[in-house]
C-alpha positions as CSV (number, residue, x, y, z in Angstrom):
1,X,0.0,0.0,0.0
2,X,2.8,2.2,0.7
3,X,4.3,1.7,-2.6
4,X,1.8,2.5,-4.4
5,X,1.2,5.7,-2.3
6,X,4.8,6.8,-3.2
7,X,4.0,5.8,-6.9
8,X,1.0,8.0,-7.1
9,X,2.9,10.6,-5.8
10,X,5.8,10.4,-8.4
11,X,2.7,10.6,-11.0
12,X,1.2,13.6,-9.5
13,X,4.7,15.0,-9.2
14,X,5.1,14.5,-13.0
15,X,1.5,15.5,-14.2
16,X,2.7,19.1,-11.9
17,X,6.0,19.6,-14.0
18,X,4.5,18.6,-17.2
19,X,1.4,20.7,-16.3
20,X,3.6,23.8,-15.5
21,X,6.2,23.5,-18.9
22,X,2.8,22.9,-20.9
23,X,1.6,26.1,-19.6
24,X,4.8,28.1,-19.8
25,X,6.3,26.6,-23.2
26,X,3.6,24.7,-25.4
27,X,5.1,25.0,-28.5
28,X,8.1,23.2,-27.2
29,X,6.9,21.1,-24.4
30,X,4.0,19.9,-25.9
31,X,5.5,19.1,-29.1
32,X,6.0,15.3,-30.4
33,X,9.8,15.7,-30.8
34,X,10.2,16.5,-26.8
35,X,8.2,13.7,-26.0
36,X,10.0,11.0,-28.6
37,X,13.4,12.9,-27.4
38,X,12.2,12.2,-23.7
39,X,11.5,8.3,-24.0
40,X,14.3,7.9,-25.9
41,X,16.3,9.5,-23.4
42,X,14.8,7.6,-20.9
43,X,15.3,3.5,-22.3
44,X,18.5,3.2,-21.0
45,X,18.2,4.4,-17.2
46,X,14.8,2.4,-17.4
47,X,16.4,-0.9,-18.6
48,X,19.3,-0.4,-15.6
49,X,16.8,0.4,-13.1
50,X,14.6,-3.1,-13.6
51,X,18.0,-4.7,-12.3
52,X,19.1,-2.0,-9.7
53,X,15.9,-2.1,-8.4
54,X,16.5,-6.1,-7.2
55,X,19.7,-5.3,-6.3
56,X,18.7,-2.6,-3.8
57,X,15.9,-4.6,-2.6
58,X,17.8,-7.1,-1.8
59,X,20.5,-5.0,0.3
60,X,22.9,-4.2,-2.6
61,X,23.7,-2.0,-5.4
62,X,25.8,-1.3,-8.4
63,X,28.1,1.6,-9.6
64,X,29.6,-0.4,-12.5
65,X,26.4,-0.8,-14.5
66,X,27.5,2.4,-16.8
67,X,31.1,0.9,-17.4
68,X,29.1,-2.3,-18.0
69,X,26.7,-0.6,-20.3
70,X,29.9,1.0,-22.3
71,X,31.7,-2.4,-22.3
72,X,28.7,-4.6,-23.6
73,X,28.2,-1.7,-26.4
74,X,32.2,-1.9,-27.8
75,X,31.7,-5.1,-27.7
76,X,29.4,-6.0,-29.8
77,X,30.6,-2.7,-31.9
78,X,33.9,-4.7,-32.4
79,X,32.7,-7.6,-33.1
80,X,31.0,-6.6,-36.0
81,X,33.3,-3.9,-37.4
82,X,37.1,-5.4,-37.0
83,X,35.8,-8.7,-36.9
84,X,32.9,-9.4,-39.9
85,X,30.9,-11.1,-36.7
86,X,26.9,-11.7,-37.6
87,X,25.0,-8.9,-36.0
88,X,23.1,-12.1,-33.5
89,X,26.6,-13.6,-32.7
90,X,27.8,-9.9,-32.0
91,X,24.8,-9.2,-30.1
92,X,25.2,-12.6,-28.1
93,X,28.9,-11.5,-27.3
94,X,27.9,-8.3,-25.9
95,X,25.0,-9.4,-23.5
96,X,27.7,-12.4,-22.7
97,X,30.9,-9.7,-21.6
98,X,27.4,-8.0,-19.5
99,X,26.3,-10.8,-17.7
100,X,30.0,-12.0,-17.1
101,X,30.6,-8.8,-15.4
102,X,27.6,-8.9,-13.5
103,X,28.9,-12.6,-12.1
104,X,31.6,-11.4,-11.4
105,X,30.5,-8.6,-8.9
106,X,28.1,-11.3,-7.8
107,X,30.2,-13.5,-6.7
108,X,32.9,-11.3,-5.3
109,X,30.0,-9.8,-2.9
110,X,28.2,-12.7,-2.2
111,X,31.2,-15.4,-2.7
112,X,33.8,-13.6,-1.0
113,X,31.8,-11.5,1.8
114,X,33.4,-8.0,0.0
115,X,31.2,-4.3,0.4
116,X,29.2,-4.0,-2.6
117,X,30.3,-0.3,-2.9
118,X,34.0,-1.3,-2.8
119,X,33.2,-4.4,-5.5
120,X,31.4,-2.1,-7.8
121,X,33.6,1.2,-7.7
122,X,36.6,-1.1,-8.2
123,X,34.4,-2.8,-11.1
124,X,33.7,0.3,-12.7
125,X,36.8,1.7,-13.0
126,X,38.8,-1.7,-14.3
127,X,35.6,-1.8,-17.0
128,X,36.3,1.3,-17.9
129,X,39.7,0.6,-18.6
130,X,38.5,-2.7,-20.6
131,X,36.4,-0.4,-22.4
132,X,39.3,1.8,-23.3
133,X,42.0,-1.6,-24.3
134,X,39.3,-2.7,-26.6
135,X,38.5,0.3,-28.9
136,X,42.4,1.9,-28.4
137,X,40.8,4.9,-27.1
138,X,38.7,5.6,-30.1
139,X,35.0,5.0,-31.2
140,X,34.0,2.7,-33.1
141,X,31.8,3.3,-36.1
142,X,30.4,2.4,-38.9
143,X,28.2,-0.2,-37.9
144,X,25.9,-2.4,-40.2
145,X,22.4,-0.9,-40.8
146,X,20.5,-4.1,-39.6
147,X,22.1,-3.6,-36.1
148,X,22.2,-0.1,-36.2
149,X,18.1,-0.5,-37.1
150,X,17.2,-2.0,-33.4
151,X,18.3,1.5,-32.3
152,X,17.1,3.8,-34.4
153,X,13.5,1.5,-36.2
154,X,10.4,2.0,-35.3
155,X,7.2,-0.8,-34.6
156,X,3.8,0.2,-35.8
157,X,5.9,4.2,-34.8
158,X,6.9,3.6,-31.8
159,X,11.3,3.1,-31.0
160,X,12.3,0.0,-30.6
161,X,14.2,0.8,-27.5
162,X,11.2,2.1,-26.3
163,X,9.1,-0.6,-27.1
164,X,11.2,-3.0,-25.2
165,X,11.9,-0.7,-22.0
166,X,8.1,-0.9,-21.9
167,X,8.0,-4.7,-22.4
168,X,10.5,-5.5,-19.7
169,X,9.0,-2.9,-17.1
170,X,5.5,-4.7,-17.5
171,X,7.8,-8.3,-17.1
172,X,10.2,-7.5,-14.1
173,X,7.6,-5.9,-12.4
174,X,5.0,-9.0,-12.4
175,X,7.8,-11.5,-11.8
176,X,8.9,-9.3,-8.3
177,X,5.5,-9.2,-7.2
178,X,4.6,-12.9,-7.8
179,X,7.3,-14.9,-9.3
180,X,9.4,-16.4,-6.7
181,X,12.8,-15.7,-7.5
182,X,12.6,-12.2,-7.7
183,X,10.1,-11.8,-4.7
184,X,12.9,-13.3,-2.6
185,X,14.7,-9.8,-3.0
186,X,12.5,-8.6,-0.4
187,X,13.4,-11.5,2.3
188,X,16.8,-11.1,1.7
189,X,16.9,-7.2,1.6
190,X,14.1,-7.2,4.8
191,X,16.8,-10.1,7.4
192,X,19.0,-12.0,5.0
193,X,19.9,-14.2,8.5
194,X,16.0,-14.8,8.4
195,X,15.9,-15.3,4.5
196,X,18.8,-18.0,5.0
197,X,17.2,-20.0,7.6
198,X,13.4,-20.4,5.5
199,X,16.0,-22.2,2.9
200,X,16.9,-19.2,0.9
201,X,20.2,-19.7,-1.0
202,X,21.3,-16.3,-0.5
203,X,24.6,-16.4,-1.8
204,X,23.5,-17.9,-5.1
205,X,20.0,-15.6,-5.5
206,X,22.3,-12.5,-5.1
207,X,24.8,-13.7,-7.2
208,X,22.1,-14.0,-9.9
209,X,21.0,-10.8,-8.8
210,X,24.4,-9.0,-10.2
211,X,24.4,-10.8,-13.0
212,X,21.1,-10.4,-14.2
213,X,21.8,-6.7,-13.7
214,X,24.9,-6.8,-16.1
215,X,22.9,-8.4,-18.6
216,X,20.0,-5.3,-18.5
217,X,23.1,-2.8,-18.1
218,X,24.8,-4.6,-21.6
219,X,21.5,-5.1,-23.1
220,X,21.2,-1.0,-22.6
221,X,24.6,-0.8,-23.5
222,X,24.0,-2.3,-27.0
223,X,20.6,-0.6,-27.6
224,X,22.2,2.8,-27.3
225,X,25.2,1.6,-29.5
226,X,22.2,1.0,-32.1
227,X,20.8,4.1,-31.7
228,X,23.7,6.4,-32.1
229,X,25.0,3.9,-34.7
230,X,28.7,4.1,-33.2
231,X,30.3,2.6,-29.7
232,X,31.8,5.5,-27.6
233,X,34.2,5.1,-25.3
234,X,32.2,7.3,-23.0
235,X,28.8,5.7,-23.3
236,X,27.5,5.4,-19.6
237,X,29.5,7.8,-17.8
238,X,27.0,9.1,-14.8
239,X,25.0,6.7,-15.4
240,X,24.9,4.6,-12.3
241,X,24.2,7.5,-10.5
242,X,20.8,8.6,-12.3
243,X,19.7,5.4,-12.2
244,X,20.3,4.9,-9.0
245,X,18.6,8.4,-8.0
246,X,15.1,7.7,-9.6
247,X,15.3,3.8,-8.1
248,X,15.4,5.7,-4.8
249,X,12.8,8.5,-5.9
250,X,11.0,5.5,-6.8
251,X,10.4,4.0,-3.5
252,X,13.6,2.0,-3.4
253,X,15.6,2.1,0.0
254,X,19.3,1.8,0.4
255,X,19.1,-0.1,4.0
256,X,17.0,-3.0,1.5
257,X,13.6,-4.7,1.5
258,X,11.7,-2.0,-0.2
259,X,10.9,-0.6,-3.5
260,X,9.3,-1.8,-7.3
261,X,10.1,-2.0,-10.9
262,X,7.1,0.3,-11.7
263,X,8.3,3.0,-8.8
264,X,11.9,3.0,-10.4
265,X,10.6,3.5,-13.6
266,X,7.8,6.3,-12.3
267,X,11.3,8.0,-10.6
268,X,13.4,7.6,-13.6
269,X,10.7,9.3,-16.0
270,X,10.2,12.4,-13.3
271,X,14.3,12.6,-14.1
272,X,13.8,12.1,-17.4
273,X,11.4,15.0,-17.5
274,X,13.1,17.5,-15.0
275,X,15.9,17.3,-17.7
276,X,13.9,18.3,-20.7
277,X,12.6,21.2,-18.6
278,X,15.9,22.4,-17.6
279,X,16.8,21.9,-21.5
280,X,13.8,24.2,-22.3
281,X,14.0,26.7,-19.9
282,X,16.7,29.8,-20.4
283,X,18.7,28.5,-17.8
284,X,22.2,27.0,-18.3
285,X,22.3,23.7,-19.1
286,X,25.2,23.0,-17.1
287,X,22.8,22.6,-14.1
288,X,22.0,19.2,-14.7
289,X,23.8,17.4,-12.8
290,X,23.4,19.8,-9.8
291,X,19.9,19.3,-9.9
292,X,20.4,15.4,-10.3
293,X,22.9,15.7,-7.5
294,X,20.3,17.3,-5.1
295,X,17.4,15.2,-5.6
296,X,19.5,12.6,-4.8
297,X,20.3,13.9,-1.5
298,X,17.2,14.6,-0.5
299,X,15.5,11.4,-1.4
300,X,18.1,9.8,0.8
301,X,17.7,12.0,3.3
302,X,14.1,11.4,2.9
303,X,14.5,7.8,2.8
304,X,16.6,7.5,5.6
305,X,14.4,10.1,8.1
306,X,11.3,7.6,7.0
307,X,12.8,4.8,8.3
308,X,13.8,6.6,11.6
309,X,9.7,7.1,12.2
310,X,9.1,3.8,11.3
């Protein structure tokens, strides 16, 4: 009941902003470009936050799901332009070198006992450097149109990225609320001791946890590849952050056992649309990531004085 409290309030929150840029700026706001530029703006952090939001759940997190996102991306980029690869078999490899880097944070945290924040800054920064190795330093371009079309085509007129965003918020967010596997981020994340002792493998649901949150980074990682038609070495840089910002704006706590797919997405659209606004209005653009720097303090803040009442 609570979550879906905090969800109407992320809608209401929107409907204001959207409400108050209509008003001010309808010829911009209002227009079908800044809508299509805002969803397909928003895919990626979307994508990212169906994983992020199991991790935190579940007591964890992940900063290395933007080098992840940049690493699956070259990958698959490479693959296809130094190597002749198949777009499928390039595709495959990319989701592969995601979900391998998601195991491998998995079973570093819950393997080996090590601070997810230590494991995932330290997994960010030797991706990056992967990332870097790979391409020489340089972006990759010149990809074939048939991969470069799951980007940048359109179904029936809607973006492909967008279409599946939509498709896999609808999915994750029915499987966490009644399929068993993902439900079980909520037992671990409420008293992992507790979750172990009803028979919950812990160690091996978190490790899948990680690692089906480096497959969503890398499957993000590809589908902006295909939309920009090129793998740069910067893809995903602030991402993690973002992503992390609207899972928590979305109902998600960092102390675990709380939050949903459909709140993180909810909190990642608000961001999504505080952005445009601040691209709209004559204000510097430059205050971005201020703005995304703040709201993630507060919601914290917020969080974290919530669970003092409680």
């Amino acid at each position: 009941m609570a979550a879906r409290f905090r969800e109407l309030r992320i809608l209401c929150a929107i409907a204001l902003l959207s409400g108050v840029m209509a008003v001010l700026y309808p010829s911009q706001f209002l227009a079908p470009a800044t809508l299509k530029a805002v969803l397909l703006s928003l895919f990626a952090y979307a994508i990212i936050a169906c994983g992020m939001t199991v991790l935190l759940i579940s007591g964890g997190f992940d900063l290395s799901v933007g080098s992840v996102m940049a690493l699956a991306g070259m990958v698959a980029a490479v693959q296809m332009r130094y190597f002749a690869m198949p777009v499928p078999v390039a595709i495959f490899c990319g989701l592969l070198a995601g979900a391998g880097a998601g195991l491998m944070n998995g079973i570093i945290v819950a393997r080996a006992g090590i601070n997810p924040f230590i494991t995932t800054l330290a997994s960010m920064i030797i991706l990056r450097g992967a990332v870097k190795i790979l391409s020489r330093g340089r972006d990759v371009t010149g990809l074939p149109a048939g991969f470069n079309f799951l980007g940048q085509g359109a179904v029936a007129g809607v973006q492909i990225p967008i279409i599946v965003m939509l498709v896999l918020v609808v999915v994750c967010e029915f499987l966490l609320r009644h399929g068993r596997f993902l439900r079980q981020s909520y037992y671990i994340g409420g008293n992992e001791r507790a979750a172990m002792l009803t028979g919950i493998d812990v160690r091996r649901v978190k490790t899948l946890y990680y690692t089906l949150s480096g497959l969503l980074a890398g499957l993000a990682g590809i589908l902006t590849t295909a939309r920009l038609g090129n793998a740069a070495v910067t893809a995903g840089i602030g991402v993690e952050l973002k992503v992390i910002t609207g899972v928590i704006l979305g109902g998600a706590s960092l102390a675990g056992g709380e939050g949903s797919v459909l709140g993180a997405f909810l909190g990642c659209l608000l961001m999504a649309v505080l952005v445009s606004a601040i691209v709209i209005l004559p204000i510097d653009t430059y205050w971005e990531d201020a703005v995304v720097g703040s709201i993630l303090l507060l919601a914290v803040l917020a969080d974290s004085l919530g669970r003092r009442r409680r």
